[in-house]
Z-matrix of the N, CA and C atoms (Angstrom, degrees):
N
C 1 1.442
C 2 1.520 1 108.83
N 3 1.445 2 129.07 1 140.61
C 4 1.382 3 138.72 2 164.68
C 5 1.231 4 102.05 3 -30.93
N 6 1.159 5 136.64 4 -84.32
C 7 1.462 6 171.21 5 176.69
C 8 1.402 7 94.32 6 -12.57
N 9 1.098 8 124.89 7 -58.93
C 10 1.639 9 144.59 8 -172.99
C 11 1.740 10 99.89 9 -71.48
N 12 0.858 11 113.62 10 -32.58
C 13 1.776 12 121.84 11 -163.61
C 14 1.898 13 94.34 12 -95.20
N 15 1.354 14 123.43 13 -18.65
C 16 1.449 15 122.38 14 -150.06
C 17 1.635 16 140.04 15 47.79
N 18 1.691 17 71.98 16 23.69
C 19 1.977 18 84.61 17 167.53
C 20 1.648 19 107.77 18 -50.57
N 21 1.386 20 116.21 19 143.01
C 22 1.563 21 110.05 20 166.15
C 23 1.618 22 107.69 21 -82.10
N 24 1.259 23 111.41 22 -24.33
C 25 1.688 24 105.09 23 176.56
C 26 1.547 25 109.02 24 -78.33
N 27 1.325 26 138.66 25 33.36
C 28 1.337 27 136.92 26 -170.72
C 29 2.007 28 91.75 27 -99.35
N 30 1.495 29 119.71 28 -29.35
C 31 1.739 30 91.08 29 172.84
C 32 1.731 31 113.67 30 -106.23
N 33 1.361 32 100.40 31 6.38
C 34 1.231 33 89.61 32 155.88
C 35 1.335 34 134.29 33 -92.13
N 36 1.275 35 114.45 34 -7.11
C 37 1.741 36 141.18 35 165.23
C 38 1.444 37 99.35 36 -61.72
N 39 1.334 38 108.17 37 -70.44
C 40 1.640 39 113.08 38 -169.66
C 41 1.308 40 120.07 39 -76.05
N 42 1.243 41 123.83 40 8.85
C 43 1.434 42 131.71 41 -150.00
C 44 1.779 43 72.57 42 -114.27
N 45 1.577 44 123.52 43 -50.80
C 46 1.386 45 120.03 44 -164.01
C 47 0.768 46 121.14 45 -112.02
N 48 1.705 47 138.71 46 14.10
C 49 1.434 48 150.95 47 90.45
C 50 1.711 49 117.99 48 -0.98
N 51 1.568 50 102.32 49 -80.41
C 52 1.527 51 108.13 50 -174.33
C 53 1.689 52 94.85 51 -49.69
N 54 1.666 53 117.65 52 -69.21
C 55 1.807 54 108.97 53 -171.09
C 56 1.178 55 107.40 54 -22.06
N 57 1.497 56 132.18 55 -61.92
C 58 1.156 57 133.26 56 -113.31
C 59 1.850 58 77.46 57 -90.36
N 60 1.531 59 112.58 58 -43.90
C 61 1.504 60 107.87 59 -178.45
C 62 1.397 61 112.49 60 -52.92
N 63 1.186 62 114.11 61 -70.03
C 64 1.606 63 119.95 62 -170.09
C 65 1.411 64 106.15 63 -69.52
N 66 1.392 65 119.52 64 6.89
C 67 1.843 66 108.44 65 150.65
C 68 1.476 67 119.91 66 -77.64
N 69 1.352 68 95.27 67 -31.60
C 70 1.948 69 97.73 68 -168.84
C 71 1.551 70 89.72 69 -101.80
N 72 1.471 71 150.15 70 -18.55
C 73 1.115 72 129.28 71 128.78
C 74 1.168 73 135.97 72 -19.26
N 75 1.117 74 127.13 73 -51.60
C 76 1.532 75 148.65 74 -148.14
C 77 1.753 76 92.44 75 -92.77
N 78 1.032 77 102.26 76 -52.50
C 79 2.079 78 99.18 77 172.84
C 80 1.466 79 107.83 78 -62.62
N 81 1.183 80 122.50 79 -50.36
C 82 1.516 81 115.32 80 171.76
C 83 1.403 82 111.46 81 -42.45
N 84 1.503 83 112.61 82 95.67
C 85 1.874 84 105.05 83 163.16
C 86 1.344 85 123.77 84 -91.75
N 87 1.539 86 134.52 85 -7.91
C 88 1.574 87 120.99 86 132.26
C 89 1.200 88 143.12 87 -18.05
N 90 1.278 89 150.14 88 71.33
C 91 1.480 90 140.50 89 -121.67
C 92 1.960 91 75.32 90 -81.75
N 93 1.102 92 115.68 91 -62.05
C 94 1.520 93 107.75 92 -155.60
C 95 1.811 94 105.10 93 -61.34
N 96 1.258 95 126.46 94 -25.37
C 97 1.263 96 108.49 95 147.89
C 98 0.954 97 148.98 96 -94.28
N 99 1.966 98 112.18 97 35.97
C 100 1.190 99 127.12 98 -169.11
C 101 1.345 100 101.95 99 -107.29
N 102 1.954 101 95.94 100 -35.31
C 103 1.521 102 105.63 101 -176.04
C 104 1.633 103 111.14 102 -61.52
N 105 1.669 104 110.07 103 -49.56
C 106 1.425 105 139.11 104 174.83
C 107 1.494 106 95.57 105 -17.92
N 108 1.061 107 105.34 106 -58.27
C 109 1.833 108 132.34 107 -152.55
C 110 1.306 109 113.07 108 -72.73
N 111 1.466 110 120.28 109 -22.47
C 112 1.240 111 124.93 110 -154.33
C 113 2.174 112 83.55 111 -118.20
N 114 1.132 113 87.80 112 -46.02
C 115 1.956 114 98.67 113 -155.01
C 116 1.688 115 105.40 114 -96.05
N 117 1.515 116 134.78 115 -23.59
C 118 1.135 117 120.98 116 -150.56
C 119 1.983 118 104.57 117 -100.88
N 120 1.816 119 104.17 118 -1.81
C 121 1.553 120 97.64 119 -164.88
C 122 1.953 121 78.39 120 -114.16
N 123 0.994 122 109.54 121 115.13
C 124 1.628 123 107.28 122 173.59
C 125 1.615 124 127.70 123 -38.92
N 126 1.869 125 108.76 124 -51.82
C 127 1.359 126 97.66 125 156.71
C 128 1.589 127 137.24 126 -36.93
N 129 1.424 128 108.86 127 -48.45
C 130 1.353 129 126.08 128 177.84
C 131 1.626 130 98.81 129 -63.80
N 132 1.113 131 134.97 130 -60.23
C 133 1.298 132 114.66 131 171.20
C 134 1.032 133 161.80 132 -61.99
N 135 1.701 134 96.36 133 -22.08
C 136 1.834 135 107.31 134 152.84
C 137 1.601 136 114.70 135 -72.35
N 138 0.920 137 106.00 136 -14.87
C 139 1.764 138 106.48 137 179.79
C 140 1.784 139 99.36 138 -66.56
N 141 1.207 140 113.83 139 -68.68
C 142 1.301 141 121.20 140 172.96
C 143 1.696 142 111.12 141 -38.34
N 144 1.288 143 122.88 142 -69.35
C 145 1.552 144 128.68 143 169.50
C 146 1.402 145 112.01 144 -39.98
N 147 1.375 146 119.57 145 -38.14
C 148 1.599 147 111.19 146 -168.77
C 149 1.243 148 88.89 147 -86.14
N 150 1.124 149 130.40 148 -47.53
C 151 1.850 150 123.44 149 179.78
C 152 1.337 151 111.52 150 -27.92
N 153 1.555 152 100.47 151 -70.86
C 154 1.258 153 110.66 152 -164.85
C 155 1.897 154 125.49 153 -56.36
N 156 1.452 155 98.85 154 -31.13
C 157 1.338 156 112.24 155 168.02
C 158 1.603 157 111.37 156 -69.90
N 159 1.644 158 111.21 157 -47.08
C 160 1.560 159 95.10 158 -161.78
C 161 1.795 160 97.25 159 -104.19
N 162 1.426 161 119.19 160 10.94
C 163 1.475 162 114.22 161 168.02
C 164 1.684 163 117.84 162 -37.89
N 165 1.770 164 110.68 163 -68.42
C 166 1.230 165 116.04 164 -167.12
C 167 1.811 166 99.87 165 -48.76
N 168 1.141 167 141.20 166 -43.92
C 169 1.719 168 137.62 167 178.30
C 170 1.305 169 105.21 168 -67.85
N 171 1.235 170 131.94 169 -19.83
C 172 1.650 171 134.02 170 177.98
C 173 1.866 172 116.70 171 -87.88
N 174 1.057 173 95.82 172 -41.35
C 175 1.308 174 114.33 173 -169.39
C 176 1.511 175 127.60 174 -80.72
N 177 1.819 176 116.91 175 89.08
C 178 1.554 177 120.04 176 173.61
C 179 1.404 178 121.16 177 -40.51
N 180 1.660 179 96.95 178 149.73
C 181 1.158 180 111.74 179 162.20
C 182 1.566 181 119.98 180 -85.34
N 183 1.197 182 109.78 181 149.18
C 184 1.505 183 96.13 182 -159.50
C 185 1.669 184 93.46 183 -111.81
């Protein structure tokens, strides 16, 4: 992971990683194949997990 290496582009990677998930998420209106979509391919789910952990350091104040 960037993040691990101290790339400075490591939350802008993951910042547009997660979008790119929870866009083609977001068309899925099946909730159980929305979850599928997000949780069942492991890559796809650490993307989401690392978001969620390193969001608050990524994420402007507006």
């Amino acid at each position: 992971m960037l993040a691990h290496a101290g790339d400075p582009r490591a939350a802008e990677v993951l910042a547009a990683a997660n979008a790119e998930l929870q866009a083609h998420a977001t068309a899925i209106t099946d909730a159980t194949l929305r979850h599928g979509f997000l949780n069942d391919i492991p890559e796809r789910r650490e993307i989401v997990a690392a978001f969620r952990s390193f969001a608050p350091s990524i994420m402007k104040p507006r």
